[in-house]
Steps between C-alpha positions, in 0.01 A plus 500: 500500500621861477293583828635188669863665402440833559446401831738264574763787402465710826528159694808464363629852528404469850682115583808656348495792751532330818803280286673805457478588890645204547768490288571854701477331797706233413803752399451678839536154676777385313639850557480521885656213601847667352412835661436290815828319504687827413322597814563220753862512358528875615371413858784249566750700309405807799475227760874368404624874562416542804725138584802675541413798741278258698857279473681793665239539763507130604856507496502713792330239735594175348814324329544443131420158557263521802264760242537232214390241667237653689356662204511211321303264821246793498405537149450166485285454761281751377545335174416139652122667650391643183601140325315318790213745491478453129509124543740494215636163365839452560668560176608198214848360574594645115481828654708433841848577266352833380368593862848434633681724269255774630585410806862530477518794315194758656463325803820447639821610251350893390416578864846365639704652312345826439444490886910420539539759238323809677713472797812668308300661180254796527090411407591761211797332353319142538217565334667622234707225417207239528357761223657227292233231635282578199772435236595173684146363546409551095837296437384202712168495369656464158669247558228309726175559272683560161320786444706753302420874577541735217807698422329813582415335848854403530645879397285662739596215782856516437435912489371509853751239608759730375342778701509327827894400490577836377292661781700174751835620390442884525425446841757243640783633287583253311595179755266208627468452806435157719121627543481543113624128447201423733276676295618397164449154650124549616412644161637149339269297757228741517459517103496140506267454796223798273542259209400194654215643681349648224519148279305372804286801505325416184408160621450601856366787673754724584444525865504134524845506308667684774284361770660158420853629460483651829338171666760338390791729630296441863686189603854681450385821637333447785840335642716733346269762671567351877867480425552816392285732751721243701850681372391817418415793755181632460370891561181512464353813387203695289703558178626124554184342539323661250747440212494085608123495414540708183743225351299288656177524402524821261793371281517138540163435476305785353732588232583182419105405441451836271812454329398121366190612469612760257798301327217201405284767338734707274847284468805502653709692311280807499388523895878475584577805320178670714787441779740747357305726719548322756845693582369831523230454701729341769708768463192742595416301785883483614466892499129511652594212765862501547612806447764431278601794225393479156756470225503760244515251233199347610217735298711438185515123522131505627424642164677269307393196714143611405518528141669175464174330689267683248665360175532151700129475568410599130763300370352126391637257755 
C-alpha cells in the first residue's frame, strides 16, 4: 500500500500541473477579449476622426445633401456584399426597432447635420464640441441597459465633459452659433444611435448590426441620392473624391464595424469615453490635412482630455 501511494503521489503532482496551465490560460483568455475590445474600440474611434476632414474634402465636390446621401447609398452597398457574401440571415423582426434607431441616428441624422454643420464651423471647432459625444452616449446607455457606472466613472466623465465645453467656449467666445445647434443636435442622435447598436452588438455581430442599419437606409437613400446630385452642382475633384469613399467606406462602414465590435466586448459606458480622443486627433488631421492653425489651448485640454479617459477606463463601469 505505501508503494502503491508513493507512486500515485507524482501522478498527482503531475495531473495538477497541466490544471494550473490551464487555469493560466483561462485568465489570459478571459483577459484578451477586454484588451481586444479596447482595441477594436480604438480603431473606430481613429476611423471617426478622420470623418470630418474627409467631410471638408467632399464638400468641395458635392452638396451637403448630395455627400449624405451618396455616402450613405455607398456604404451600404458595400455593406449589402459582405451580408450577401456572408449569406447572413436576415435579422429577427425584435431587432428591426433597434436597427432603425441606428439607422436614424449614425446613418443618416450624425452625418447630416455634422455635414450641414461644417459648412459654417471650422473641422477644429466641430470636433471639439462633439468631444461631448462620450458624455452623451454613457447617459443613454444608462438609461437603455440600466447599468449604473460608478461615481468615479461619472467624475472623470463629467471632468472631460467639462474640458471639452471649456476648450468650445475659449474658442468661439462665448456665443453658439447655427452650426453648433447642428452639432449639439447630432451628438443627441448619434449617442442614441452608439447605444442601440451596441445592445444589438451583444446579440449580433457587430458588422452585421450596422450592415442591417445601412440596408435599411438603402430604399430612402438611393432616391434621395438621384434627387439631390439632381439639385446640387457637382465639381468633381481628387480631394472630393477621396473624402466620399472615406465616409463611405472608412467611417460608415469600417468604423462603425470596429466600434460595435469594441462596445459588445467592454460596455458602453467605458468605450465611449475611449472617444474623448477622438477630438484631438481630428484636430491633428485638420492641421496635417487642412491646414487649419492649431489653438493654443489645445495641448492643455489634450492633457486633461487624456487623464479623464485613464480614470474612466479603470473606473468600474
Amino acid at each position: 500500500m505505501r508503494a502503491q501511494n508513493s507512486a500515485t503521489a507524482p501522478r498527482t503532482i503531475t495531473v495538477g500541473t497541466p490544471a494550473g496551465s490551464a487555469a493560466g490560460s483561462a485568465t489570459a483568455s478571459a483577459a484578451s477579449p477586454d484588451a481586444q475590445g479596447t482595441l477594436l474600440a480604438l480603431l473606430g474611434v481613429v476611423a471617426f476622426s478622420l470623418t470630418f476632414p474627409s467631410t471638408v474634402w467632399g464638400l468641395e465636390s458635392f452638396g451637403p445633401w448630395s455627400l449624405v446621401a451618396v455616402r450613405s447609398t455607398l456604404a451600404a452597398l458595400i455593406a449589402g456584399a459582405f451580408l450577401l457574401g456572408g449569406r447572413v440571415p436576415l435579422p429577427e423582426r425584435r431587432h428591426l426597432a433597434g436597427l432603425a434607431v441606428v439607422a436614424g441616428g449614425v446613418v443618416i441624422g450624425f452625418p447630416l447635420l455634422t455635414t450641414l454643420a461644417l459648412q459654417t464651423s471650422t473641422t477644429s471647432h466641430a470636433a471639439v464640441v462633439v468631444g461631448l459625444l462620450p458624455l452623451a452616449t454613457a447617459a443613454f446607455a444608462a438609461v437603455r441597459t440600466g447599468r449604473r457606472p460608478s461615481r468615479t466613472f461619472w467624475v472623470a466623465a463629467l471632468a472631460g465633459a467639462g474640458v471639452v465645453i471649456a476648450f468650445t467656449v475659449q474658442q468661439s467666445g462665448g456665443t453658439l452659433s447655427t452650426g453648433d445647434l447642428y452639432l449639439f443636435g447630432a451628438l443627441l442622435v448619434c449617442a442614441a444611435g452608439y447605444t442601440e447598436g451596441g445592445r444589438l452588438a451583444r446579440l449580433m455581430p457587430g458588422w452585421q448590426v450596422i450592415g442591417w442599419a445601412l440596408v435599411l437606409c438603402l430604399p430612402l437613400m438611393v432616391p434621395a441620392s438621384v434627387v439631390a446630385l439632381a439639385l446640387e452642382p457637382v465639381h468633381l475633384t481628387a480631394h472630393g473624391v477621396i473624402g466620399l469613399a472615406w465616409v463611405a467606406a472608412g467611417s460608415t462602414f469600417f468604423g462603425l464595424y470596429v466600434w460595435y465590435r469594441g462596445m459588445a466586448s467592454i460596455g458602453i459606458p467605458r468605450a465611449s469615453q475611449l472617444q474623448l480622443a477622438q477630438p484631438l486627433l481630428t484636430l491633428v488631421w485638420s492641421v496635417l490635412l487642412l491646414g487649419e492653425s492649431l489653438p493654443p489651448a489645445a495641448p492643455l485640454a489634450a492633457v486633461g482630455v487624456l487623464v479623464c479617459i485613464a480614470v474612466t477606463q479603470r473606473a468600474k463601469s
